[in-house]
C-alpha positions as CSV (number, residue, x, y, z in Angstrom):
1,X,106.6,111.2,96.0
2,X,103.4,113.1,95.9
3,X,105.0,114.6,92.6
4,X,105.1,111.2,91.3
5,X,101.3,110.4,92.1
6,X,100.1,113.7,90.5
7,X,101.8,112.7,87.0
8,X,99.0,113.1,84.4
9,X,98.9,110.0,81.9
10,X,98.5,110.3,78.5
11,X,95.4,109.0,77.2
12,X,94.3,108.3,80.8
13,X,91.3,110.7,82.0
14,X,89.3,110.1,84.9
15,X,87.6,107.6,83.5
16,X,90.8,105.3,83.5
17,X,91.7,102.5,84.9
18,X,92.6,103.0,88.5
19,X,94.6,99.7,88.3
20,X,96.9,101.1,86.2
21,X,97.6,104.5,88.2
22,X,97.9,102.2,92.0
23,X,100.8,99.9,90.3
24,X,102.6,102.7,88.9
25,X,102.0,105.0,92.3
26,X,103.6,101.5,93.5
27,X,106.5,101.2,91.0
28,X,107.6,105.1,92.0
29,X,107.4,104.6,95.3
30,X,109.6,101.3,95.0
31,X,112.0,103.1,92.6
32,X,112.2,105.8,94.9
33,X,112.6,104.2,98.3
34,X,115.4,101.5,96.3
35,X,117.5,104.6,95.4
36,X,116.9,105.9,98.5
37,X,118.3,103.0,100.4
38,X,121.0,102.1,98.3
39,X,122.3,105.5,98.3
40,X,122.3,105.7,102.1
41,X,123.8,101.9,101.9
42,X,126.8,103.4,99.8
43,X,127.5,106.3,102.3
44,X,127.2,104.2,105.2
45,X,129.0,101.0,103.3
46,X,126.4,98.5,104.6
47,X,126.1,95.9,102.1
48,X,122.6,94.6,103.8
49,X,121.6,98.6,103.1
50,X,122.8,98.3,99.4
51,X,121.3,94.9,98.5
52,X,118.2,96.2,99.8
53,X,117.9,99.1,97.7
54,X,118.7,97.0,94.7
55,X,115.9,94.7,95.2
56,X,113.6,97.4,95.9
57,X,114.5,99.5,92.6
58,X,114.3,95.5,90.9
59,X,111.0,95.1,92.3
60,X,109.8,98.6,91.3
61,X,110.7,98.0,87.4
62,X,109.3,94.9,87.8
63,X,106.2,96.8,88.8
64,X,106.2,99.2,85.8
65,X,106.7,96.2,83.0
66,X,103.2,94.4,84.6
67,X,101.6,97.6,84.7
68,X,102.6,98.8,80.9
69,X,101.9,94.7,80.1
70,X,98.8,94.4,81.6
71,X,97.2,97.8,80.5
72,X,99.3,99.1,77.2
């Protein structure tokens, strides 16, 4: 996940808005923990587990559409 957080942006310097770079940081982490859980879910065939993950990975690209909204 730190991979994810060291992404450079393009168009986005230092000077950018660090808004932007906390709700993506949040929509990885949410798109990575979902998959994470839902695969687990699937191996261990808990449905709770797999509707959990789902929401999570909903929730993260939910995330990423306010972000790329709200900043361009």
């Amino acid at each position: 996940m730190t991979l994810l957080a060291q992404v450079d942006l393009p168009g986005l310097g230092q000077e950018g808005p660090g808004d932007l770079r906390s709700l993506l940081n949040a929509s990885f982490i949410l798109l990575s923990v979902g998959l994470v859980l839902g695969v687990l879910g699937h191996l261990t065939q808990l449905r709770g587990l797999v509707a959990t993950g789902i929401a999570l990975v909903f929730a993260g690209a939910a995330c990423f559409v306010v972000a790329v909204g709200q900043f361009g």
